[in-house]
N, C-alpha and C positions, 0 to 999 in steps of 0.2 A: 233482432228488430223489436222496434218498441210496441205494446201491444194498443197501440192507435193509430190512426189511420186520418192524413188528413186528407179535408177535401176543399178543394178552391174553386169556386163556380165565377167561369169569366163572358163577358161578352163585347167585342172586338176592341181587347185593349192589350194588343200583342208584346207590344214595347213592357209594359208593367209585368204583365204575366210572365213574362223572361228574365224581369230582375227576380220576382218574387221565388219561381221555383228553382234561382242557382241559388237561393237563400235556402229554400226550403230542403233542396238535396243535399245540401251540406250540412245539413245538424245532427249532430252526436248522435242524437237518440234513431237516425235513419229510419223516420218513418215510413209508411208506404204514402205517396201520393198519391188521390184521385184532383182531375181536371174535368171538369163537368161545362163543355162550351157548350154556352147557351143560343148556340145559332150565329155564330159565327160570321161576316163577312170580309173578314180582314186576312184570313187564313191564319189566323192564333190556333184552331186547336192542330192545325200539323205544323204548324213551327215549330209549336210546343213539343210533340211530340219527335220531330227531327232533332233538337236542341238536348232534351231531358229523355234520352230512350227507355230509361227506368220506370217512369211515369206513366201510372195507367189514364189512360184517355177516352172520357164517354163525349162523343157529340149528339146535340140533340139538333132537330130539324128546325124548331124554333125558340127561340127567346122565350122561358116561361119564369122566369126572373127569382126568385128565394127559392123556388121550390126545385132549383137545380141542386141545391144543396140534401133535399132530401133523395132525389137522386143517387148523387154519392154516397149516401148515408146506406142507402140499400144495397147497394156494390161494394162497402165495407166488410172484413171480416174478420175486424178488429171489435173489443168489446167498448174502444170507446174512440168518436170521432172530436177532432178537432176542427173547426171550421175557420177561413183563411180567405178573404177577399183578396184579391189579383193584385192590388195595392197596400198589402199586409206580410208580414212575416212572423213567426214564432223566434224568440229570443233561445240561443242555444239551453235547455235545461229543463223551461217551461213546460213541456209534454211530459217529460218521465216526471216532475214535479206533481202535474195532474192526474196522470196514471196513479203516482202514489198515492194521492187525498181520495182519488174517487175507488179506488179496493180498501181503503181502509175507513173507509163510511160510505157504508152501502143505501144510505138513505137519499143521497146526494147525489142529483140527475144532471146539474149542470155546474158547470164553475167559469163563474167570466174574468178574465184576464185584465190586468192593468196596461192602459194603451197608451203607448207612447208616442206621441205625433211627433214628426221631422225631430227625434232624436235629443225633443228637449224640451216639451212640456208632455202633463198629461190631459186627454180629455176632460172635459168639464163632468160626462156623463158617470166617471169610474170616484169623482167626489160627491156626485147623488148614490151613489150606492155603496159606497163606504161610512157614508153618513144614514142609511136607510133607518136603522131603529126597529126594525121586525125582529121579532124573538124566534131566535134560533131553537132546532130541536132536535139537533146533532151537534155534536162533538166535534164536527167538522170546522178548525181554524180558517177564519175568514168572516165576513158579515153578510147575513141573508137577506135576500134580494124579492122584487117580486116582478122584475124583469132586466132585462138584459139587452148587451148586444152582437146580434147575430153574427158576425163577421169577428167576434172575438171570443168565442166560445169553444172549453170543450163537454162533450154530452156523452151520458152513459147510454150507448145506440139503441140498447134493448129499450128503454125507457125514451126515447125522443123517436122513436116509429111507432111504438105503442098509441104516441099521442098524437102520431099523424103525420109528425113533422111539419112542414111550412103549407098551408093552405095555398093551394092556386091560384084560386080567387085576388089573392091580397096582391101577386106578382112583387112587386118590390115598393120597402117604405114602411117602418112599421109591422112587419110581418115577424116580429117577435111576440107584440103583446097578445096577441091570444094562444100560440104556444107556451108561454110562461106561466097564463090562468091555466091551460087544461094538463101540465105538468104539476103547478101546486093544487090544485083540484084532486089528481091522482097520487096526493098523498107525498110527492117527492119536495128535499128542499133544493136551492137554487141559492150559490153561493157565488159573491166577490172574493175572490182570491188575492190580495192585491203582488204575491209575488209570482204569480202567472204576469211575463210581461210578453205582449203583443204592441210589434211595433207597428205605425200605421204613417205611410209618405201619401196624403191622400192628391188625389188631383185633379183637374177638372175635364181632362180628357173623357169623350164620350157621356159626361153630364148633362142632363136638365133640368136645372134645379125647380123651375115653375111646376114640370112635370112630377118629380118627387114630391114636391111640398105637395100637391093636390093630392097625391093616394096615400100619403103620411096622414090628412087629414080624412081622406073617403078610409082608411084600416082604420085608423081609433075608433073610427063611430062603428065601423063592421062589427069590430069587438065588443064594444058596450052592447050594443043590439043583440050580439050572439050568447056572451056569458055575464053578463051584468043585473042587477035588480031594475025593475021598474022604473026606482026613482032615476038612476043615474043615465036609463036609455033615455027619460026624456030632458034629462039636465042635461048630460051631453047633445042632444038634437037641437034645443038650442039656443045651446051658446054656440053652436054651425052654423047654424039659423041667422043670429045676431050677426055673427064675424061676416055673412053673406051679403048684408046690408051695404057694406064701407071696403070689403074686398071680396073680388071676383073669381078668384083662386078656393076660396070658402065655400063660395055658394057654386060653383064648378063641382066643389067636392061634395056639397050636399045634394045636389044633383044625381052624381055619379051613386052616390050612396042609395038613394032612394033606387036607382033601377038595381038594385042585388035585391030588393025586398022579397019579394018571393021566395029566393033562395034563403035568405035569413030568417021567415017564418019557417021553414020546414029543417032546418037546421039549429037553430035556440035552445041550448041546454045550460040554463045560467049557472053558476058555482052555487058550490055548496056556502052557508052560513058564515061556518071557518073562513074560509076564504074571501068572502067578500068584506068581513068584518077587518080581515089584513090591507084587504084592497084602500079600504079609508084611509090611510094613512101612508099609502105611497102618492112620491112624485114620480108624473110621468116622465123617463128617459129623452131626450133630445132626439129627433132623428137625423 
């Protein structure tokens, strides 16, 4: 057995979660699966488990949306986790690929996969990070990043719990970029792999896109607020600010943003120097 561990955090998308794990049980590398249902009312996490008996299964009592994945990450006991949305799978090879890059540069906390939507393009988001331009500082083949995305990633576990893993607070939307600042803050780098390939059949089952687009927009600001300089918390606040004027979605989100204040005062530890000076120069990832 491969020494990774995936984990796929779902919430009541049974039909998908059933293609995904006869996918997942079938790859070469037989990794362990974790299923982290997020509150479930569909009966996904014992279908699941009826279906895939191999399969380890955490149910959790509700919905707390990214941070199921840190979840799984702590129920791992493999040295590095792959991470696997319910409408995703790992391409036969891909894991023992990663496993090989991440022992053989130990500097390297995360590597994101090239994602393949419906079998014949690729995301927009794996051409923004192949084209990033940050200067690498490992030997690690592939181009360094300064975020990522969550649902296509594998992480060195020691190193992605050290950092907290996925914030709460954020639930779901964006709840990469501020674990990607407090990963290159701690020194780690963060690599596109582009022959890590992760396929992705996305769908709109159990979607709400107004809802996502609003906490996509209430996480960006969380982050700038939380690890950012001065000038960029208030250049981000707003161009919020602005976007709230002409859409309601915006000022929804700057809304929402403003009541975490409190907690964002007592939490605030902006990046170091280094890092903020790399931050200049990325684009943000698509969510």
């Amino acid at each position: 057995m491969i020494d990774c561990t995936v984990v796929v955090a779902t919430y009541n998308r049974r039909r998908l979660l059933d293609a995904t794990l006869t996918r997942l049980c079938a790859l070469p590398e037989a990794p362990h699966v974790i299923v982290v249902d997020n509150g479930s009312e569909d009966g996904a996490a014992e279908f699941a488990l009826a279906r895939h008996p191999g399969v380890q299964l955490i149910s959790l009592p509700r919905n707390i949306g990214a941070a199921a994945r840190t979840v799984g990450a702590r129920a791992a006991a493999a040295r590095y986790v792959a991470f696997c949305d319910d409408d995703c799978w790992w391409q036969p090879g891909s894991l023992a690929r990663a496993v090989q890059l991440l022992d053989a540069h130990p500097g390297v906390a995360l590597l994101n996969a090239r994602v393949v939507v419906h079998q014949s393009w690729i995301d927009p988001a794996c051409d923004l990070m192949a084209s990033s331009g940050l200067p690498k500082r490992t030997g690690c083949p592939g181009t360094a990043i300064g975020s990522f995305m969550a649902g296509a990633s594998v992480v060195r576990r020691a190193a992605f719990l050290a950092a907290g893993g996925y914030e709460p607070r954020f639930h779901i939307g964006a709840e990469e970029s501020l674990l990607a600042l407090d990963l290159l803050d701690a020194g780690w780098e963060l690599i596109y792999a582009a022959d890590l390939i992760l396929h992705h059949a996305p769908s709109d089952e159990g979607r709400q896109p107004q809802g996502r687009r609003l906490l996509v927009m209430r996480n960006r600001l969380w982050t700038a607020w939380l690890r950012r300089s001065w000038r960029v918390v208030w250049s981000s606040t707003a161009a919020l600010a602005r976007a709230g004027r002409r859409d309601p979605i915006a000022r929804a989100a700057l809304s929402a943003a403003l009541r975490g204040l409190p907690w964002i005062v007592r939490a605030r530890r902006p990046v170091g120097s280094r890092v903020e000076r790399l931050l200049e120069t990325i684009t943000e990832l698509p969510a």
